[in-house]
C-alpha positions as CSV (number, residue, x, y, z in Angstrom):
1,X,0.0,0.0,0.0
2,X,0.9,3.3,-0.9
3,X,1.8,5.2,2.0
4,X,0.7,8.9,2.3
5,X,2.7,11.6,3.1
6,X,2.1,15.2,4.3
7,X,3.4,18.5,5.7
8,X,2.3,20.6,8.3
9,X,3.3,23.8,8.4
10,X,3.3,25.9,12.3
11,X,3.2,28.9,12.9
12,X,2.3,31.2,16.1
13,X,-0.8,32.6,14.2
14,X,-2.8,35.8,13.8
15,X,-5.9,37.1,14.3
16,X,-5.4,40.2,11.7
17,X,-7.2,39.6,8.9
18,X,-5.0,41.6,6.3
19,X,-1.2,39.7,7.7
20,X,-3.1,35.8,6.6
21,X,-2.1,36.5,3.2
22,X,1.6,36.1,4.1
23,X,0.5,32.5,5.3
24,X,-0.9,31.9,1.8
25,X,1.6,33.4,-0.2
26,X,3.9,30.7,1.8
27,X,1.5,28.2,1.0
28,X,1.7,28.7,-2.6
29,X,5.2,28.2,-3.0
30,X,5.0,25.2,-1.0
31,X,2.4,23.7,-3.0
32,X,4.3,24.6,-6.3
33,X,7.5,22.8,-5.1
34,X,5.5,19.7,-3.6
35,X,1.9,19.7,-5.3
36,X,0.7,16.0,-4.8
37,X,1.5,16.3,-1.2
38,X,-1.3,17.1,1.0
39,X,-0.6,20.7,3.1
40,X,-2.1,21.5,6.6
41,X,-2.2,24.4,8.7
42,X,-1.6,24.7,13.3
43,X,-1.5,27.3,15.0
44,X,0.4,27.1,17.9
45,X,-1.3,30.2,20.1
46,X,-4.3,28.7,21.7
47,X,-5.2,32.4,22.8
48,X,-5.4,32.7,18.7
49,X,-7.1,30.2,18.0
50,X,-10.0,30.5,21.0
51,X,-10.6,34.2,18.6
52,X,-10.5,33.1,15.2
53,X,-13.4,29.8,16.9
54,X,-15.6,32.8,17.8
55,X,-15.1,34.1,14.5
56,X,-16.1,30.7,13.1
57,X,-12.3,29.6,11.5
58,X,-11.0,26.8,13.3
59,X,-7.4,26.2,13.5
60,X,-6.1,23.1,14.9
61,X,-3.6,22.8,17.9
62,X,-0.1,21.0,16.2
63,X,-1.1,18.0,18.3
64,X,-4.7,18.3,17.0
65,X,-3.3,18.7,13.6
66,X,-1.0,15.2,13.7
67,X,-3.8,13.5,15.1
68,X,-6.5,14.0,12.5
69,X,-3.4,13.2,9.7
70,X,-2.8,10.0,11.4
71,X,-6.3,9.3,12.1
72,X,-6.5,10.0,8.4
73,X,-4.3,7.6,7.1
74,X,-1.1,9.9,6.6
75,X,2.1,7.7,7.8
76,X,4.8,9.9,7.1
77,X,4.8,13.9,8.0
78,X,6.9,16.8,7.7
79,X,6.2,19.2,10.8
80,X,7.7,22.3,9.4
81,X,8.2,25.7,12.1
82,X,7.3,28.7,10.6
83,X,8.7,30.6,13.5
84,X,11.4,33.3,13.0
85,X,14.2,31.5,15.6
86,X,14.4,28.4,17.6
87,X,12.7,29.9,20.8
88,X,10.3,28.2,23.5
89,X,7.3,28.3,20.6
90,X,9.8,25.6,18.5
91,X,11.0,24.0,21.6
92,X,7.4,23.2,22.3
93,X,6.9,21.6,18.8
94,X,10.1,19.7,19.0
95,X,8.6,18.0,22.4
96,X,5.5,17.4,20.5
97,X,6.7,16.1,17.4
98,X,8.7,14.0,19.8
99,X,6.4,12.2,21.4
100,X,3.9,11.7,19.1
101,X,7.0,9.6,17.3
102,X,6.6,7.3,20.4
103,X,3.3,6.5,19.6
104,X,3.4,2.8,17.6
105,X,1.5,-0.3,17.8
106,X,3.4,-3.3,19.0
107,X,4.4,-6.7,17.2
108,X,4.2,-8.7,20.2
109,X,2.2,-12.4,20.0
110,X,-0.6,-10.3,22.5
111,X,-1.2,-7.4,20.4
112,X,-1.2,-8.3,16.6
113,X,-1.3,-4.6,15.3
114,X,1.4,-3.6,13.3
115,X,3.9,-0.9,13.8
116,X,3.0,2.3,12.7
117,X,-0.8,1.2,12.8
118,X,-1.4,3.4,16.4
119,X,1.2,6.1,14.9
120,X,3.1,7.5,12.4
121,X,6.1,5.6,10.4
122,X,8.2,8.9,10.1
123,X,7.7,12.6,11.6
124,X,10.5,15.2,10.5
125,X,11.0,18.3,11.8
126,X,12.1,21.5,9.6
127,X,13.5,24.1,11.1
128,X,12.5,27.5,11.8
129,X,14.9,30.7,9.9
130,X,17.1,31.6,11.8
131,X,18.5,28.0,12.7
132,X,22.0,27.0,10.5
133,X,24.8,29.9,9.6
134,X,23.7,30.0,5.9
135,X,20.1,30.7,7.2
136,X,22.1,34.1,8.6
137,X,24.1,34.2,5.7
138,X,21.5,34.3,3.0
139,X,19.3,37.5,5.1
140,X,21.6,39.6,4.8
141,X,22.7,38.9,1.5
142,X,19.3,38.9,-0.2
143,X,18.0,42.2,2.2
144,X,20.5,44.3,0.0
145,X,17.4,45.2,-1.8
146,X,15.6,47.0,0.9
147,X,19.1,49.0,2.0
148,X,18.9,52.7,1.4
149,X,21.5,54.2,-1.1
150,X,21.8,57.1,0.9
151,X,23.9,56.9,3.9
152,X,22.3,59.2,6.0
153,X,18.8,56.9,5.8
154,X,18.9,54.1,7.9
155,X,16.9,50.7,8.0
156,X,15.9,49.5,11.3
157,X,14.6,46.0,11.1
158,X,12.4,45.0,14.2
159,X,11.8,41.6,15.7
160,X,9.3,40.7,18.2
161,X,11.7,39.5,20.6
162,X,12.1,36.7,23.2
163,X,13.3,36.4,27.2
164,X,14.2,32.8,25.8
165,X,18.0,32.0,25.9
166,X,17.8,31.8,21.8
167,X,17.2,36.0,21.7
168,X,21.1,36.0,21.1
169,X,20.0,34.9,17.0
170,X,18.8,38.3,17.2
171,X,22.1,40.0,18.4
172,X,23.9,37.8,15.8
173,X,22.4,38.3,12.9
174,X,22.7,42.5,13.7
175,X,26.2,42.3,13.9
176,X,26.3,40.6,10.8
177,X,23.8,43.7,9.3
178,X,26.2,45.7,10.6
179,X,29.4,44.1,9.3
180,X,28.3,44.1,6.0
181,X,26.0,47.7,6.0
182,X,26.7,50.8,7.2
183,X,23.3,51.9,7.3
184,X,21.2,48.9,8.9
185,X,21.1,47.6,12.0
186,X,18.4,45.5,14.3
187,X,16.0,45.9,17.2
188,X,13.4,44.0,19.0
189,X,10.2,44.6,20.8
190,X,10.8,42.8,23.6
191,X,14.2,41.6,24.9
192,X,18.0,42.6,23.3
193,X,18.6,44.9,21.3
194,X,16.1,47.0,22.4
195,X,15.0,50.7,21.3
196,X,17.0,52.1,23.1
197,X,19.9,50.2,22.0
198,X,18.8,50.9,18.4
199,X,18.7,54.6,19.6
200,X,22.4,54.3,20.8
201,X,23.1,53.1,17.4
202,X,21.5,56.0,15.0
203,X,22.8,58.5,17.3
204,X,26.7,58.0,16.3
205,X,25.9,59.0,12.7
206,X,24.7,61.6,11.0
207,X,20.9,59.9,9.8
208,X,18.6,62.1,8.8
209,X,15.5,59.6,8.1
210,X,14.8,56.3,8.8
211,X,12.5,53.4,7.2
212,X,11.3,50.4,9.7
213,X,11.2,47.1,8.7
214,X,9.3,44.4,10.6
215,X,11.7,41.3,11.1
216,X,8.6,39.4,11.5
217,X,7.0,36.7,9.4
218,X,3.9,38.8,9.0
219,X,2.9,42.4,9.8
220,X,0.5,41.5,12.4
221,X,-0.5,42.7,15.8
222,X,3.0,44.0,17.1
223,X,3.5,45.9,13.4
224,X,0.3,47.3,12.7
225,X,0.8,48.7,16.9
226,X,4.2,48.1,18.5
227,X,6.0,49.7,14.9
228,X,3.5,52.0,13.4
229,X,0.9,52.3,15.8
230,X,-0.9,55.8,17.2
231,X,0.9,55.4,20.7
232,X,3.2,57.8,21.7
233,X,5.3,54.7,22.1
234,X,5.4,52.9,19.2
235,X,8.5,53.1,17.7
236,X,7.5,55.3,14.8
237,X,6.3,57.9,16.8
238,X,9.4,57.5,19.4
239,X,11.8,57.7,16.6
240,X,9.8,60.7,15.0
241,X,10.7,62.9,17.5
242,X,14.7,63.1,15.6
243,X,14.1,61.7,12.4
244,X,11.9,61.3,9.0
245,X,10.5,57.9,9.6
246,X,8.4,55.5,7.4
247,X,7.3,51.9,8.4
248,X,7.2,49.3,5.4
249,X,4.1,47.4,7.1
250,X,4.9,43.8,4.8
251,X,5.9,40.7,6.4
252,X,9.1,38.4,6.0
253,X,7.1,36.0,4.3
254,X,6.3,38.6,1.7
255,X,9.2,38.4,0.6
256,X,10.2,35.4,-2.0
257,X,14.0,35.1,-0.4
258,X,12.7,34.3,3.1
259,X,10.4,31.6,1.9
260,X,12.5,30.4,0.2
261,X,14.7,29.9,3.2
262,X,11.8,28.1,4.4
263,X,11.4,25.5,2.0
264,X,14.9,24.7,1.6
265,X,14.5,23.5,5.3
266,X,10.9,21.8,3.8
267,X,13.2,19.8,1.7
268,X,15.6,18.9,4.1
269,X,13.1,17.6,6.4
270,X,11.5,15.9,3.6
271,X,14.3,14.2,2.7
272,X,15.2,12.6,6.0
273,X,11.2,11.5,6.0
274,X,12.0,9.1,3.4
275,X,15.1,7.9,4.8
């Protein structure tokens, strides 16, 4: 019998409407690189996806998600993070992914089901961006397209952040940015570098205007409100007060580089799936 594989693809999720079709535009390239293999959705934010059930979209849970594929007949799965860095949100997947590995039937003479029956023959885990060097290596190579030509106008690229020991991704890939620009650099929303440290930064040259840049796989809730909201402390409006700033309110996944970074780790996974 013909066994039947699938990938999941997991992301934290969103409740704004307008950042969903960074999810789809993902979703079509991985379709187009893999289009007899059945594609899934979890979001991993149950606060999420209690709004969106009120809204009348359900999203499955990852552990949801792997159950109905296995109760479905899938035996083999790639489980692919769509999360910006290998924080607590990907440490929870890799727990899950673990353990529903565990889950077989037994050969013994009492139990006659087979293995895999009660389970899945193969779960593979792809990893989130900012995971291997050439992940690193390949941002800041393809973001030459969004650096200003003018030296005096910087980009600021803005992550959400995380108080999880992985936050240092954040740190390493702006002092790549900044060995390789002299006009970019990196902040985050919450956690290192912060505003202040991106303040720090644009005060020890002479920029006149700056453009923010969500580092973010979609321009959600913390774009639309932490980047380019009305509060006087958002950072557009804190950064206002020196310089000409403009927010660029479009997603990582917008872009065709990143997701591409993504499904390179798609086809990793896939491959070990088969092995």
């Amino acid at each position: 019998m013909m066994e039947k594989i699938a990938i999941l693809l997991v992301t934290f999720g969103t409740s704004v409407n307008q950042a969903t079709a960074a999810f789809k535009k993902l979703e079509d390239k991985v379709r187009a690189v893999f289009p007899a293999i059945e594609l899934r959705w979890a979001y991993t934010a149950k606060s999420i996806r209690g709004a969106l059930a009120q809204k009348g979209i359900l999203i499955d849970s990852p552990i949801t998600a792997l159950a109905k594929l296995q109760d479905e007949g899938y035996t083999r799965v790639v489980v692919q993070s769509v999360h910006i860095l290998p924080g607590q949100e990907f440490y929870d997947l890799v727990n899950v992914v673990e353990n529903m590995s565990h889950l077989q039937g037994t050969a013994g003479k009492q139990f006659q089901s087979k293995i895999g029956k009660f389970g899945f023959h193969q779960l593979s885990l792809g990893a989130p961006l900012l995971y291997h060097l050439v992940d690193y290596q390949m941002i800041v190579k393809y973001l030459k397209d969004l650096v200003p030509a003018d030296p005096q106008h910087a980009l600021v690229l803005v992550g959400h952040g995380s108080d999880h020991h992985s936050f240092s991704a954040y740190g390493c890939l702006n002092d790549m940015l900044r060995q390789t620009y002299q006009n970019v650099m990196l902040g985050t929303i919450e956690g290192y570098p912060s505003i202040d440290d991106v303040k720090a930064d644009l005060v020890k040259k002479d920029y006149k205007q700056i453009t923010l840049v969500p580092f973010m796989n979609i321009a959600g809730d913390h774009a639309l409100n932490d980047l380019a909201g009305d509060e006087q402390d958002s950072w557009q409006n804190e950064l206002a007060e020196n310089y000409q700033v403009t927010t660029l309110l479009k997603g990582m996944l917008e872009y065709d580089y990143i997701a591409e970074i993504y499904i390179n780790h798609i086809r990793q996974a896939y491959d070990k799936l088969l092995n």
